[in-house]
C-alpha positions in Angstrom: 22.0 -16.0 -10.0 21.3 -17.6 -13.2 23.1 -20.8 -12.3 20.7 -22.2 -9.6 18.0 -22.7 -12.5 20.6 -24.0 -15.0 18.7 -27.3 -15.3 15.4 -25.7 -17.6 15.1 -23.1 -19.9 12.5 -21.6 -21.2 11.3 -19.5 -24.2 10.0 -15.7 -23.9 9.4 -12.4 -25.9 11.0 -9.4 -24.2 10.5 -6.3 -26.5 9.8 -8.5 -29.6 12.7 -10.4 -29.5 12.9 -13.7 -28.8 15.2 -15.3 -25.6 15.6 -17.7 -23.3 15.4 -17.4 -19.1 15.7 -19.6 -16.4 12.7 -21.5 -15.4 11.7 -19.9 -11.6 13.6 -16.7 -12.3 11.4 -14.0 -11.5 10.6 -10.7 -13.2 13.0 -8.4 -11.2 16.1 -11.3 -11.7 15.3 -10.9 -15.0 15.7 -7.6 -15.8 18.8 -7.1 -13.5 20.0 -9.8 -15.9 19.7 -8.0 -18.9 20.5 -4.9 -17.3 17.2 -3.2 -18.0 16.5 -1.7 -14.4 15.1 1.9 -15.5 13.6 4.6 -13.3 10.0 5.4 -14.7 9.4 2.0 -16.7 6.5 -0.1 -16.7 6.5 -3.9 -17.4 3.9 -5.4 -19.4 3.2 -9.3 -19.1 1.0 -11.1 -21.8 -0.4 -7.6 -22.3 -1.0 -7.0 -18.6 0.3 -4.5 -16.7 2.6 -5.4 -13.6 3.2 -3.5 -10.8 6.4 -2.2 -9.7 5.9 -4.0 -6.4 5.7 -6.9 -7.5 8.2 -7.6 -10.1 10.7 -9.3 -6.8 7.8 -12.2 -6.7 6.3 -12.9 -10.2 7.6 -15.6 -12.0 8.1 -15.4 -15.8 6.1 -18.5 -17.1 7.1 -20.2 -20.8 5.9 -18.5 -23.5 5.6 -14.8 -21.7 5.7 -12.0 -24.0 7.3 -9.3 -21.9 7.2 -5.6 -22.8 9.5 -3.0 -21.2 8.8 0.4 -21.7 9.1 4.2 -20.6 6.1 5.8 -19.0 5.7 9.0 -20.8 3.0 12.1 -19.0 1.4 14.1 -21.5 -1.6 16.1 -21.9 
């Protein structure tokens, strides 16, 4: 999957840290790459939310900061 968009790299922020991706990878190759597919989590981008639904067709962009986390129900 990864090899296709071998040629660029680019820098992100996923949870704080800082990694690399392949330019044109999108949200949902992304995570199946770093084996972070979780039932019940919610994706942040820049410090907007993403929907589920669309993680197979947004593309991470250089310089993303990328937040992964559990949504918790309370009351």
């Amino acid at each position: 999957m990864v090899a296709r968009y071998a040629e660029e790299a680019m820098q992100i922020l996923f949870n704080d840290q800082a990694m690399q991706c392949a330019a044109g990878q999108t949200v949902h190759e992304l995570l199946e790459q770093l084996d972070q597919r979780q039932a019940g989590a919610a994706l942040a981008i820049n410090q907007q939310i993403v929907p589920r639904e669309q993680w197979a067709q947004h593309i991470v962009q250089d310089g993303d900061q990328i937040l992964l986390f559990q949504v918790i129900a309370g009351g």
